[in-house]
C-alpha positions as CSV (number, residue, x, y, z in Angstrom):
1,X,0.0,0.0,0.0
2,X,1.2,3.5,-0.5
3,X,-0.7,6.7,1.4
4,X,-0.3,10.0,-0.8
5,X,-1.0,12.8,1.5
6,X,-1.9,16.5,0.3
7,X,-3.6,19.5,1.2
8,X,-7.1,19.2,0.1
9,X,-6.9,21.6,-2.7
10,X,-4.2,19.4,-4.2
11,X,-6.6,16.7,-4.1
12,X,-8.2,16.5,-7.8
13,X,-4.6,17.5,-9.3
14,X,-2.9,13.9,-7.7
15,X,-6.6,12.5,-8.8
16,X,-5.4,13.5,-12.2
17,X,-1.8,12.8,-12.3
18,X,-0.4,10.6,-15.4
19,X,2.0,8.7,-12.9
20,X,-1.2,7.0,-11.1
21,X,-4.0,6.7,-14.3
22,X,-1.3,5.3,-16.6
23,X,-1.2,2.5,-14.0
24,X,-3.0,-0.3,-13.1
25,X,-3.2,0.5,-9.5
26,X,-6.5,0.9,-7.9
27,X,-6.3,4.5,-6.1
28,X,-8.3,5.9,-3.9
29,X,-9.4,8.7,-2.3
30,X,-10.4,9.8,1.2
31,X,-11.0,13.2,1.9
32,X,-14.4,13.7,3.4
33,X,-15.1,12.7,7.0
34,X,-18.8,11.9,6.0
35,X,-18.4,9.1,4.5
36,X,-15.1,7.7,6.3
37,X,-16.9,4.9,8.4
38,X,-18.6,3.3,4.7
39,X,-15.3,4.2,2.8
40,X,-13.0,1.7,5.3
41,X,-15.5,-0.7,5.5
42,X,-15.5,-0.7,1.2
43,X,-11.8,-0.5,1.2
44,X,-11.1,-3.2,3.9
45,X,-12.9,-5.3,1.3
46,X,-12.0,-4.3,-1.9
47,X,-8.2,-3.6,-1.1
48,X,-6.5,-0.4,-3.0
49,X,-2.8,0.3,-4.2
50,X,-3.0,4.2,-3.5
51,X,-4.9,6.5,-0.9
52,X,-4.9,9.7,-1.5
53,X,-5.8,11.6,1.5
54,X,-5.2,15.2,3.3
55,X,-3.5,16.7,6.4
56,X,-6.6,17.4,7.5
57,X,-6.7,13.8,8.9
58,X,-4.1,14.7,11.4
59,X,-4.8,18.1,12.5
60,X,-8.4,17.7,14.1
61,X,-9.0,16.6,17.7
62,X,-12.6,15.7,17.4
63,X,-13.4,12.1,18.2
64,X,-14.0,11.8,14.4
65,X,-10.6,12.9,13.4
66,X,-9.2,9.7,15.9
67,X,-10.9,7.4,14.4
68,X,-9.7,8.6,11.1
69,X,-6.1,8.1,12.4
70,X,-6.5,4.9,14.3
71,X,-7.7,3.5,11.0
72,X,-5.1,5.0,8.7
73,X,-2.6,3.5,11.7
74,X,-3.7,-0.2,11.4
75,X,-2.2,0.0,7.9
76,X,1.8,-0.7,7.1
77,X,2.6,1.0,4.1
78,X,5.4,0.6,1.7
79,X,5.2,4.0,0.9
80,X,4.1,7.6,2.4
81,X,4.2,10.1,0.0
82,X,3.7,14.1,1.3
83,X,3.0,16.3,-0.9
84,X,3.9,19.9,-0.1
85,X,6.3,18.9,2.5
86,X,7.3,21.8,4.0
87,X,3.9,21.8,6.2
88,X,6.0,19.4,8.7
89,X,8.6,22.0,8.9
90,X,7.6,22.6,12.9
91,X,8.6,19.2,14.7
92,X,6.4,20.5,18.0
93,X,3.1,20.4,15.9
94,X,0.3,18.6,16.4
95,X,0.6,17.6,12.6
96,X,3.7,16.4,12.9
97,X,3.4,14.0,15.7
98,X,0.8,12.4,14.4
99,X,2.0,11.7,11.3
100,X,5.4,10.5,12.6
101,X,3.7,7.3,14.1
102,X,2.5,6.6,10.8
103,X,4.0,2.9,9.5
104,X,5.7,3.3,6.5
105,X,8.7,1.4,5.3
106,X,9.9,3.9,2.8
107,X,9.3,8.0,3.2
108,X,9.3,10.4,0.3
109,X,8.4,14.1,0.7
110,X,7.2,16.4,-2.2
111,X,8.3,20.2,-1.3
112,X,9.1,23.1,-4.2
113,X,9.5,25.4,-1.2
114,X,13.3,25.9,0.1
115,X,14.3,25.7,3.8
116,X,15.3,29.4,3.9
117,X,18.7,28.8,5.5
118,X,16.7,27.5,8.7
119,X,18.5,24.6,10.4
120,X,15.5,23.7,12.5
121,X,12.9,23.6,9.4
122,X,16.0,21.1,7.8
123,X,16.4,18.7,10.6
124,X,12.6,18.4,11.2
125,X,12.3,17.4,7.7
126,X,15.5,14.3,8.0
127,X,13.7,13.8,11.3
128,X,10.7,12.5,10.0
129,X,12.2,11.3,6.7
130,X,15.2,9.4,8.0
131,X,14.4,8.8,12.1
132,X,16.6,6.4,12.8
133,X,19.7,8.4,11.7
134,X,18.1,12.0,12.9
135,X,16.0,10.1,16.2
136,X,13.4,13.4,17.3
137,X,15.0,13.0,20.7
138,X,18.4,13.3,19.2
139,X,17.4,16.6,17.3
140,X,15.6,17.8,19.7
141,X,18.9,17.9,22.3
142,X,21.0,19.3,19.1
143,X,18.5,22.4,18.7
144,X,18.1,23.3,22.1
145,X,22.1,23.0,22.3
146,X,21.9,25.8,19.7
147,X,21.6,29.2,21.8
148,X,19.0,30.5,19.8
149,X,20.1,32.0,16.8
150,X,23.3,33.1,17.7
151,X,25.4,29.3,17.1
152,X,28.6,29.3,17.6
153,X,31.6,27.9,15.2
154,X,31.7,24.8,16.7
155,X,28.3,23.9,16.5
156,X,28.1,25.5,12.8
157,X,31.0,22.6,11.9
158,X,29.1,20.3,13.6
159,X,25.8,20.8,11.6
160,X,27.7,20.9,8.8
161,X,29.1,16.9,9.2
162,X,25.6,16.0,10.0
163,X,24.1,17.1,6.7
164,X,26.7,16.8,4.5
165,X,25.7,13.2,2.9
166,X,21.7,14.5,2.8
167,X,22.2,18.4,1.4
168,X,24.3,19.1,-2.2
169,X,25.2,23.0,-2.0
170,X,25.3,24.2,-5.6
171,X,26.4,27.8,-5.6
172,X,25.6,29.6,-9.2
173,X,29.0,29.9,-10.0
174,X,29.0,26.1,-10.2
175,X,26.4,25.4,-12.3
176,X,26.2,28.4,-14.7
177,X,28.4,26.3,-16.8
178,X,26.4,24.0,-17.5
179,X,23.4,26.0,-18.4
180,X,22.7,26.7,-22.1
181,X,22.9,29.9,-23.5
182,X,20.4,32.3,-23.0
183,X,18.2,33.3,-26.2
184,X,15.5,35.9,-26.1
185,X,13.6,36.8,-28.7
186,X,11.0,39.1,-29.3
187,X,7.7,38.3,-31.6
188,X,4.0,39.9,-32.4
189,X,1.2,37.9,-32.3
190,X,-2.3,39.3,-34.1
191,X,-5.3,38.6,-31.5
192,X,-7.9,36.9,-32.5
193,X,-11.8,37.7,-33.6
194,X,-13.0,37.3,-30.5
195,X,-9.9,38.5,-28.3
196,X,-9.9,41.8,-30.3
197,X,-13.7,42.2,-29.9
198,X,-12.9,41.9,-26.0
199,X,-9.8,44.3,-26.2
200,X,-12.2,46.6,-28.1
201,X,-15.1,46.5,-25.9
202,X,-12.7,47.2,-22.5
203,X,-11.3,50.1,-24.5
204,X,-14.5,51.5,-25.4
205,X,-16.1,51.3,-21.5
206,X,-13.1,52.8,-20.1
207,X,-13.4,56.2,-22.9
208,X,-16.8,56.1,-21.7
209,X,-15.9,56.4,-17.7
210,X,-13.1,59.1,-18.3
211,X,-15.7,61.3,-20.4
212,X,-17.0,63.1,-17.3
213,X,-13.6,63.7,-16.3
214,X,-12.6,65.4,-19.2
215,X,-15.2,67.5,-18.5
216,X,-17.2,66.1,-21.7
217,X,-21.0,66.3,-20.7
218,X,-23.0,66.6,-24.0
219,X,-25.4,63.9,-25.4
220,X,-25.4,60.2,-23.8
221,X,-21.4,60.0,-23.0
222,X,-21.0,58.3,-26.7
223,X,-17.8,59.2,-27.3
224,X,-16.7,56.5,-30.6
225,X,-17.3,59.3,-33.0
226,X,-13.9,61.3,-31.1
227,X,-11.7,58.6,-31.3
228,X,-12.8,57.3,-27.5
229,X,-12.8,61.4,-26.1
230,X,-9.2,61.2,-25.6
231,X,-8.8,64.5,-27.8
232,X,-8.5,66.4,-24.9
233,X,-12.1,68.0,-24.6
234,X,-11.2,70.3,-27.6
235,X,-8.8,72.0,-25.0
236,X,-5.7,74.4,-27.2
């Protein structure tokens, strides 16, 4: 089994993704705590290769969000996919811990948002990705060791040999070499029928809200026989 967890927006867009309908695998979804109780009762049955669920399962403390979790717990997965990753960022969340107990053999998390130079965001991630060589307890100790912000050398070196096998630091000056070259170029493209009715119609409200500003009050506010009224008023 593999759990795919996402924020609930996400849902339809992993619903739709090539990698899972260009497969045989039977994927699921759970996402609504309405129907949860007839949903595990049809999946207990049925069997699935892929749930795709939400955070929201591990955030509520309602008696319906535990039973969500105690049934999502009963499973050993092969895989825990988390999508948007960087929502585990705090290790003291609720969010977090709950999701930590979750069996999975293998851990992969989905983020395009860096760790802005925070070591505490980057151990909390290799703490629940990897927690038998970052243990929480372990990190934990090493933060609280820090001093706040303010780390000394020694403890930068240190941080340094714990992430060196898990972080590759590419600095631009390493890898503009390998880039192609840059080529811009510059083309005009004619709208089409419909497009340039649009752009035409936009124009023509907007001439007809600056009229009374330009101090144009005769007739209806027509102003298409002026070129739009932006002649000035007949101002010298």
């Amino acid at each position: 089994w593999t759990s795919l967890l996402a924020f609930f927006f996400l849902i339809p867009c992993w619903r739709l993704a090539p990698v899972l309908n260009r497969s045989r695998m039977r994927v699921c979804r759970v996402a609504l705590v309405q129907a949860r109780l007839a949903k595990q009762h049809e999946l207990d049955e049925d069997g699935f290769d892929v749930l795709v669920t939400t955070y929201a399962y591990f955030e509520g403390d309602g008696e319906a969000a535990r039973l969500d979790r105690q049934w999502l717990h009963t499973k050993r997965w092969g895989y825990c996919v988390l999508d948007e990753a960087h929502a585990l960022k705090n290790i003291g969340s609720s969010r977090y811990k709950r999701l930590s107990v979750l069996r999975a053999e293998q851990r992969l998390l989905l983020t395009g948002t860096p760790v802005q130079n925070n070591l505490v965001e980057l151990l909390a991630l290799l703490s629940f990705m990897l927690p038998q060589t970052f243990p929480p307890q372990v990190t934990h100790a090493f933060l609280e060791s820090r001093g706040g912000d303010d780390a000394s050398e020694g403890q930068v070196r240190r941080a340094r040999r714990m992430l060196a096998p898990f972080v590759l630091r590419r600095c631009k000056k390493d890898v503009l070499r390998q880039l192609s070259p840059k080529h811009e170029t510059s083309e005009a493209l004619q709208m089409t029928d419909s497009q340039r009715e649009l752009y035409d119609s936009i124009l023509t409200k907007a001439a007809e809200r600056r009229a009374p500003e330009n101090g144009d009050n005769s007739g209806n506010g027509d102003n298409s026989g002026n070129g739009g009224g932006y002649n000035g008023g007949g101002r010298g």
